[in-house]
C-alpha positions as CSV (number, residue, x, y, z in Angstrom):
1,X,27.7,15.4,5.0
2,X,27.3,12.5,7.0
3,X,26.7,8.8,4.6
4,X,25.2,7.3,8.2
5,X,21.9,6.8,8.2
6,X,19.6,7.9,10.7
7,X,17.2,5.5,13.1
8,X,14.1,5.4,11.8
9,X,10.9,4.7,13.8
10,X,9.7,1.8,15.4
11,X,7.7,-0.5,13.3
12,X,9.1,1.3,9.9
13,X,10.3,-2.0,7.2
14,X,12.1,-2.4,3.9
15,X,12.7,-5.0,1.7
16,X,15.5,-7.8,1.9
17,X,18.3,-6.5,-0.5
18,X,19.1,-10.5,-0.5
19,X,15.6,-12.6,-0.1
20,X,12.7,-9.4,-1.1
21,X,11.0,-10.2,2.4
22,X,9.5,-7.1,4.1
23,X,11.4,-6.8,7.0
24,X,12.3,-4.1,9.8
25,X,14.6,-1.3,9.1
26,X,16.6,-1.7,12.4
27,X,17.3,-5.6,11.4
28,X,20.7,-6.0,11.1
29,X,20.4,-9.8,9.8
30,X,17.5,-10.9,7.2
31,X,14.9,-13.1,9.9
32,X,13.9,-14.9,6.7
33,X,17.3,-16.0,5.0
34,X,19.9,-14.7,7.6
35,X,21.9,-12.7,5.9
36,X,23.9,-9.7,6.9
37,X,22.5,-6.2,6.4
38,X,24.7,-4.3,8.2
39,X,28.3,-4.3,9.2
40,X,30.9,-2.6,11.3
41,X,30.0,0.5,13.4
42,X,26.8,1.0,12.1
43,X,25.8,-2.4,13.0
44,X,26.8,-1.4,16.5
45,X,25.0,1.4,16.9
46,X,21.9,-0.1,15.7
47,X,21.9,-3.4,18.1
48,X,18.8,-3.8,19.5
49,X,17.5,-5.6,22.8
50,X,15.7,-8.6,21.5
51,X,14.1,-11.3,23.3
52,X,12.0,-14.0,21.9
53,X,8.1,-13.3,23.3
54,X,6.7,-16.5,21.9
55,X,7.7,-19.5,20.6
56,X,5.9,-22.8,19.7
57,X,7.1,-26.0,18.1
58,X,4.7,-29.0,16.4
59,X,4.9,-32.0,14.7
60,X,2.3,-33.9,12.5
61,X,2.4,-37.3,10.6
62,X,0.3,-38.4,7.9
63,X,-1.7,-41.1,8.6
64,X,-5.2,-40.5,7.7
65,X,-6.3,-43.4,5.4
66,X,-2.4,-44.1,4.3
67,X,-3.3,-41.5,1.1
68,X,-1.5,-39.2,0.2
69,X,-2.7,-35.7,2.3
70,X,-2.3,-31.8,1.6
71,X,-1.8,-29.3,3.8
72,X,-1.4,-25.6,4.2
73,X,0.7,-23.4,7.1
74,X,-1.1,-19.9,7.9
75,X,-0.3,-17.6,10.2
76,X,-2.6,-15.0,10.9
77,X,-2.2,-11.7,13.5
78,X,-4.7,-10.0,15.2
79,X,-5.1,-6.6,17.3
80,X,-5.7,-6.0,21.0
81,X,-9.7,-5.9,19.6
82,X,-9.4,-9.1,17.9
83,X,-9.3,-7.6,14.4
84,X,-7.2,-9.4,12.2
85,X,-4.5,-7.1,11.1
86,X,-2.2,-9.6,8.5
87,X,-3.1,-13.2,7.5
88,X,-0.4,-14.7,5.0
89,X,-0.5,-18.6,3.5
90,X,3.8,-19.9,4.4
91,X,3.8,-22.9,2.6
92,X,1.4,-26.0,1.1
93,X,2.7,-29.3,0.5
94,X,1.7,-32.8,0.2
95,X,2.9,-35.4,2.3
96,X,2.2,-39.3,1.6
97,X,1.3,-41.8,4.2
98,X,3.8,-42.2,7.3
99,X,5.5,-38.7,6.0
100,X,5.9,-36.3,9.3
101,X,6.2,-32.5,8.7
102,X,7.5,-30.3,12.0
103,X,6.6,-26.3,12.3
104,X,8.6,-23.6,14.5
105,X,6.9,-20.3,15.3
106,X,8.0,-17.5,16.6
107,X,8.1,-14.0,17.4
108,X,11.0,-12.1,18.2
109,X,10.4,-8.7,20.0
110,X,13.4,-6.0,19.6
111,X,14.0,-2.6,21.3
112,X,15.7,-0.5,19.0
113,X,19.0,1.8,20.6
114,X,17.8,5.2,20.3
């Protein structure tokens, strides 16, 4: 008996041994704390094509009123109909006057070796 696993299908996840982030079963490194997951010949086999589709950076400053200011990052994903499929709250903060906060966002698309 074989202790390799098999590929699973496109789109199937797991959990982050590391982190507890859902994540895709072909990852071979954690997107959200960039761990390892995978070593050796395994990790060979299962190297995917990836390409980043989209990626945006920004950059805000506080400077309404020179208070103090909250703020909360959402992401939110939609279908081809428009139908919102996932909508998850990243992070809130506070930031006082002058304080400048910069976002990345992107999404990495991978082709998993069949």
């Amino acid at each position: 008996m074989s202790a390799e696993r098999t590929i699973s299908p496109a789109g199937k996840t797991r959990v982050c041994p590391h982190c507890k982030s859902v994540i895709l079963d072909s990852a071979n490194i954690c997107p959200a704390c960039r761990h390892h997951l995978r070593f050796g010949q395994t990790a060979e086999r299962r190297t995917a094509r990836r390409y980043s589709a989209f990626h945006v950076q920004g950059t805000f400053r506080q400077t309404v009123d020179l208070t103090t200011c909250e703020y909360a990052v959402v992401v939110s994903v939609r279908n081809n109909e428009g139908q919102e499929i996932k909508r998850q709250v990243i992070d809130v903060g506070a930031m006082a006057p002058d304080e400048l906060r910069t976002f990345d966002l992107s999404v990495e698309v991978s082709v998993p070796k069949s």
